[in-house]
C-alpha positions as CSV (number, residue, x, y, z in Angstrom):
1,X,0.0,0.0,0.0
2,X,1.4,3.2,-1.1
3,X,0.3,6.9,-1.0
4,X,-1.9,7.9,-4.1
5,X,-3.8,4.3,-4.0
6,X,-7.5,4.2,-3.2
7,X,-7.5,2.4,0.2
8,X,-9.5,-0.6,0.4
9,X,-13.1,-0.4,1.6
10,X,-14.3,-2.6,4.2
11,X,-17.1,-3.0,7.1
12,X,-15.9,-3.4,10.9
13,X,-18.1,-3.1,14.2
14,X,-17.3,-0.4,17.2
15,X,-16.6,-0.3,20.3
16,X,-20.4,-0.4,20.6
17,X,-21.4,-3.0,18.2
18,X,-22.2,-1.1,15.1
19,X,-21.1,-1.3,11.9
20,X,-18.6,1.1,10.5
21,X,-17.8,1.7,7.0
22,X,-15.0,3.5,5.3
23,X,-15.5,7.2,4.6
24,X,-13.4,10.0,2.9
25,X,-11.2,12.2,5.4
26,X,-10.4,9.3,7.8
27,X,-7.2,8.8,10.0
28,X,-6.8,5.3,10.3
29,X,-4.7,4.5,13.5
30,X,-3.8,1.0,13.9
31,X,-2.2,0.3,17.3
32,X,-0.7,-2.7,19.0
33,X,-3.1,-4.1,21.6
34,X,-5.9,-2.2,24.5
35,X,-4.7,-1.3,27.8
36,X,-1.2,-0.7,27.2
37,X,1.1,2.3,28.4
38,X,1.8,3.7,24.9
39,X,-2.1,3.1,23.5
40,X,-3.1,4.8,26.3
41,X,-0.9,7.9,26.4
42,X,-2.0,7.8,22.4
43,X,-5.6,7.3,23.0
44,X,-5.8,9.9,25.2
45,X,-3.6,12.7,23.4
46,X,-6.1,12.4,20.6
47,X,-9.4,12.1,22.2
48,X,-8.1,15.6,24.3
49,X,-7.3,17.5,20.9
50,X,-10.0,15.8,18.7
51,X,-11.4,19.4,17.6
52,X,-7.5,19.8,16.1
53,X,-8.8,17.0,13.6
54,X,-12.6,18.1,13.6
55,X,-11.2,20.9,12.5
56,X,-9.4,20.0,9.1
57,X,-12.8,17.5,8.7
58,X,-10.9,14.5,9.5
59,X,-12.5,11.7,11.4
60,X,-9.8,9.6,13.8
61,X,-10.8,5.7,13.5
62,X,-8.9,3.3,15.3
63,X,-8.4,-0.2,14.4
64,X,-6.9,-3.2,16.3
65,X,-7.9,-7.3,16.1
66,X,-9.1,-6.7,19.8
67,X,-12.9,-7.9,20.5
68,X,-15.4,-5.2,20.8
69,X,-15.7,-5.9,24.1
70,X,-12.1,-5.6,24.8
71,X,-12.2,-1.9,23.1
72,X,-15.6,-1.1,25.1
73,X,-13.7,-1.5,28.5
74,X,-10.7,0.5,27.1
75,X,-12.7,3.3,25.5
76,X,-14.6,3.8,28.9
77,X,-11.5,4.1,31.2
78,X,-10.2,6.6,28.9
79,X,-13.0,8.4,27.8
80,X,-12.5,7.6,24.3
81,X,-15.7,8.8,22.1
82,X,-13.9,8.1,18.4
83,X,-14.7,5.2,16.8
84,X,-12.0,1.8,18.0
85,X,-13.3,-1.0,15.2
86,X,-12.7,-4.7,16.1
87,X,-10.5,-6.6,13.2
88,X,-10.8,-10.0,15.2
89,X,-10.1,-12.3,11.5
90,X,-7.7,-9.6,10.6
91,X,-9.0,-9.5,7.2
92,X,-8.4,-5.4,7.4
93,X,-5.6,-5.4,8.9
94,X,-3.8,-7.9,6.4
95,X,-5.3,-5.4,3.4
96,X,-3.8,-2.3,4.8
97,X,-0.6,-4.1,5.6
98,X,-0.7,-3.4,9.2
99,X,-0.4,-7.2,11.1
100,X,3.4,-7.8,12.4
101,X,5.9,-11.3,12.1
102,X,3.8,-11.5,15.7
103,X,0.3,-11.6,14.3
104,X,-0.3,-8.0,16.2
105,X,-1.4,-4.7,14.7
106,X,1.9,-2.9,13.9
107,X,1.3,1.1,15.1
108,X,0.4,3.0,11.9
109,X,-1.7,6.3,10.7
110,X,-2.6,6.1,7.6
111,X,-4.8,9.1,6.1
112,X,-7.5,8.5,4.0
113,X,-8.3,11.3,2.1
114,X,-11.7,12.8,-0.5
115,X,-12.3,9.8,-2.9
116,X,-10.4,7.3,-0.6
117,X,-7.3,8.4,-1.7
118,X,-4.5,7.5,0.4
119,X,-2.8,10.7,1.4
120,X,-0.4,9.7,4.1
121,X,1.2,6.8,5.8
122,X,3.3,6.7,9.1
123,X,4.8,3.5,10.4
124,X,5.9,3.7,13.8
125,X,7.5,1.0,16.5
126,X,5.2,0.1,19.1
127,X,7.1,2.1,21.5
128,X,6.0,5.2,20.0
129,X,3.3,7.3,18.4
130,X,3.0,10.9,16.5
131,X,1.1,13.4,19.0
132,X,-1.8,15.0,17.8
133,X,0.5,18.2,17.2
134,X,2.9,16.6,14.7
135,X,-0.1,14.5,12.6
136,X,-1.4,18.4,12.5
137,X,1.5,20.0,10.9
138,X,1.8,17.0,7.9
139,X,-2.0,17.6,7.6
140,X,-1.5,21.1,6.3
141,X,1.7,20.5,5.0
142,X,-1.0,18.0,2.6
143,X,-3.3,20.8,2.7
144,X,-6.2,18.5,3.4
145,X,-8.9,20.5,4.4
């Protein structure tokens, strides 16, 4: 998967149960595993500053092969109101190239843009994340809005 593709569509349940569907303007965060030191610091960072990406129309999504019940107890201790889909076959995971020699989620952004265009993609090691602040400055270095 390279930037300039069209990024796979695909269908994934919440935190809540409900079906979620890939839309234009969509940072795809693919993290390592709930209840973790790093998930939680990133979590957190971009629940606190979500208007920073409501504000270049850009909808944070995570995704991890977690249960949905799994992300339903994280999301609660951390207050986390964006949507955290369950991958549990790792069917989109294994399309966007984000499952590990492990069988994890590797800790990627990816940044879907208008007609599912892929605008951006950030590999990280699970040790780290980008903070809201940095994954603001490439957005309008991409000029997204």
């Amino acid at each position: 998967m390279t930037v300039g593709e069209i990024a796979p569509d695909f269908t994934l349940p919440d935190q809540y149960g409900n079906d979620y569907n890939l839309y234009k303007n969509l940072l795809l965060i693919f993290y390592p595993k709930d209840n973790t030191p790093v998930c939680s610091t990133q979590f957190k960072d971009y629940q606190i500053n979500i208007e920073k990406f409501v504000e270049f129309n850009i909808q944070p999504v995570a995704i991890n092969i977690a249960d949905v019940d799994s992300h339903k107890s994280f999301c609660e201790e951390l207050n986390v109101n964006f949507p955290v889909l369950s991958d549990k076959e790792k069917k989109v995971s294994e399309l966007y190239d984000a499952i590990n020699f492990l069988g994890m989620n590797k800790r990627m952004i990816i940044l879907v843009g208008k007609n599912r265009k892929i605008k951006m993609i950030k590999k990280m090691l699970p040790i780290n994340y980008i903070s809201t602040d940095e994954l603001i400055k490439e957005i309008i270095s991409l000029r997204i809005n």
